[in-house]
C-alpha positions in Angstrom: 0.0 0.0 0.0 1.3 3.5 -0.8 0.5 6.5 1.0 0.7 9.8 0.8 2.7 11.7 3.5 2.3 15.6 4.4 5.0 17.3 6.0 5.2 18.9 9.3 9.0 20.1 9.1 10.0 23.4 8.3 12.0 22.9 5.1 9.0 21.2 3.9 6.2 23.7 4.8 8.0 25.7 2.0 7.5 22.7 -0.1 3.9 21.1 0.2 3.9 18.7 -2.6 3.1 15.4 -0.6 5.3 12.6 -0.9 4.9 9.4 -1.5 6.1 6.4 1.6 6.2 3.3 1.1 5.2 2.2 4.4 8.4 -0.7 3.8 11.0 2.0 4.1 8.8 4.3 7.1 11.3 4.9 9.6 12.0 2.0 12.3 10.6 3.5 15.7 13.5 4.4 18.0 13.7 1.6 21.2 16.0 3.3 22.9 13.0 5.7 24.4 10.7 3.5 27.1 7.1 5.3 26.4 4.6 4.5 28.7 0.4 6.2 29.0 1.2 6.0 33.4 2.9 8.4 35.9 5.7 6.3 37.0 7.3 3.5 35.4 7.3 0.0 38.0 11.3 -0.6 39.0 12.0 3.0 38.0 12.2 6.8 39.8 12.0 9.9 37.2 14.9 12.3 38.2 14.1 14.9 36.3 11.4 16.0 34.2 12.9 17.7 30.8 9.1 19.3 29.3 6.6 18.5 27.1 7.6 16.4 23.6 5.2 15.5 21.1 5.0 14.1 17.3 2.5 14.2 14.7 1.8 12.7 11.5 -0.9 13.6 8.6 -1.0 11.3 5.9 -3.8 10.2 3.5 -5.2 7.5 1.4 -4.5 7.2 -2.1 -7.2 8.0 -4.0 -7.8 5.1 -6.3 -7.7 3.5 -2.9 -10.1 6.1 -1.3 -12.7 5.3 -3.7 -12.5 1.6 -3.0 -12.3 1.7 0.6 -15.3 4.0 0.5 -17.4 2.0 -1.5 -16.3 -1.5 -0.1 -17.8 0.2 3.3 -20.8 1.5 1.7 -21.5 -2.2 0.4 -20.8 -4.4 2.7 -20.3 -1.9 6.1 -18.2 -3.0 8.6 -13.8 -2.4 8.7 -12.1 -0.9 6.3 -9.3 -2.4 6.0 -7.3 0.4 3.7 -8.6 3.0 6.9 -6.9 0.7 9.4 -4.3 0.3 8.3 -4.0 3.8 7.1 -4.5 5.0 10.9 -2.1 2.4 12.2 0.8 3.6 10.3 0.0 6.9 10.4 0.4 6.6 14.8 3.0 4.2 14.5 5.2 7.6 12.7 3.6 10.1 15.4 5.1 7.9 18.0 8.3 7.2 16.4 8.7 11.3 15.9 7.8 11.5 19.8 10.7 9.1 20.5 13.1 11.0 18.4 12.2 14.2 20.4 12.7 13.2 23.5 15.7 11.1 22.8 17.1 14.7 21.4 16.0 16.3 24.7 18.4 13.9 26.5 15.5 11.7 28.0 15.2 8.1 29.1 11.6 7.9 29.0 8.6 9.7 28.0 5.5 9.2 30.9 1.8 10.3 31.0 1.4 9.6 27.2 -1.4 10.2 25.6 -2.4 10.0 22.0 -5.2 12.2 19.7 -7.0 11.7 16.7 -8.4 13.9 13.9 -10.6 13.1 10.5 -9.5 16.0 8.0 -11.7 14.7 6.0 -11.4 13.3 2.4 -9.9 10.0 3.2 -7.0 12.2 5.6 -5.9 11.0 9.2 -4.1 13.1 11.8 -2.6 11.4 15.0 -1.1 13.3 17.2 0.9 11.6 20.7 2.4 13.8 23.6 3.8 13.3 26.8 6.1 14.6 29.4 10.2 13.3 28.5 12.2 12.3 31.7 15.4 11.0 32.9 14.9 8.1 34.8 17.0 5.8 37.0 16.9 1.8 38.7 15.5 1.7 41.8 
């Protein structure tokens, strides 16, 4: 499946052609960063709290497969596949930009994550994932 990525970096605000991922070669998500939706991390204690990180990805359907996914729903109703797996990706790249933030912000961790999610309409999916990047140590 091919989608259609629009920036969110600088350089390519002053460029907004879309361009095209192939969701084989999307970034691997950074490991190094635990990531967690609680407070506190079990075994752990946060020694310092470095701010506020967050990424975000927009990306839409094709729109050959738009048109399919829209009608195979109108038909026969139920999950889109195309839209799932649109969505999935499209968090998976949010998350991996969070990571990539906080790693550059010197963190260990990022805690109290939380994740948002917008229809822009026309086959187009925002997620958005923030949190608060720590440095954390055994206990």
């Amino acid at each position: 499946m091919m989608l259609l990525q629009l920036s969110t970096t600088m350089e390519e605000k002053q460029s907004p052609k879309p361009r095209k991922i192939n969701k084989v070669h999307a970034p691997i998500p950074n490991e190094k960063v635990q990531v967690v939706t609680t407070d506190f991390i079990p075994g752990y204690t946060i020694t310092k709290s470095l701010g506020l990180v967050s990424g975000s990805s927009v990306q839409m359907l094709g729109l050959a497969k738009g048109i399919t996914a829209g009608l195979g729903q109108f038909f026969s109703g139920g999950d889109v596949p195309d839209l799932h797996t649109l969505l999935e990706d499209t968090r998976k790249l949010a998350l991996n930009r969070l990571k990539t933030k906080a790693l550059a912000a010197g963190a260990d961790a990022v805690v109290g994550v939380r994740l948002t999610t917008s229809d822009l309409g026309q086959h187009m999916a925002e997620v958005c994932v923030y949190g608060t990047a720590v440095k954390i140590s055994s206990l």
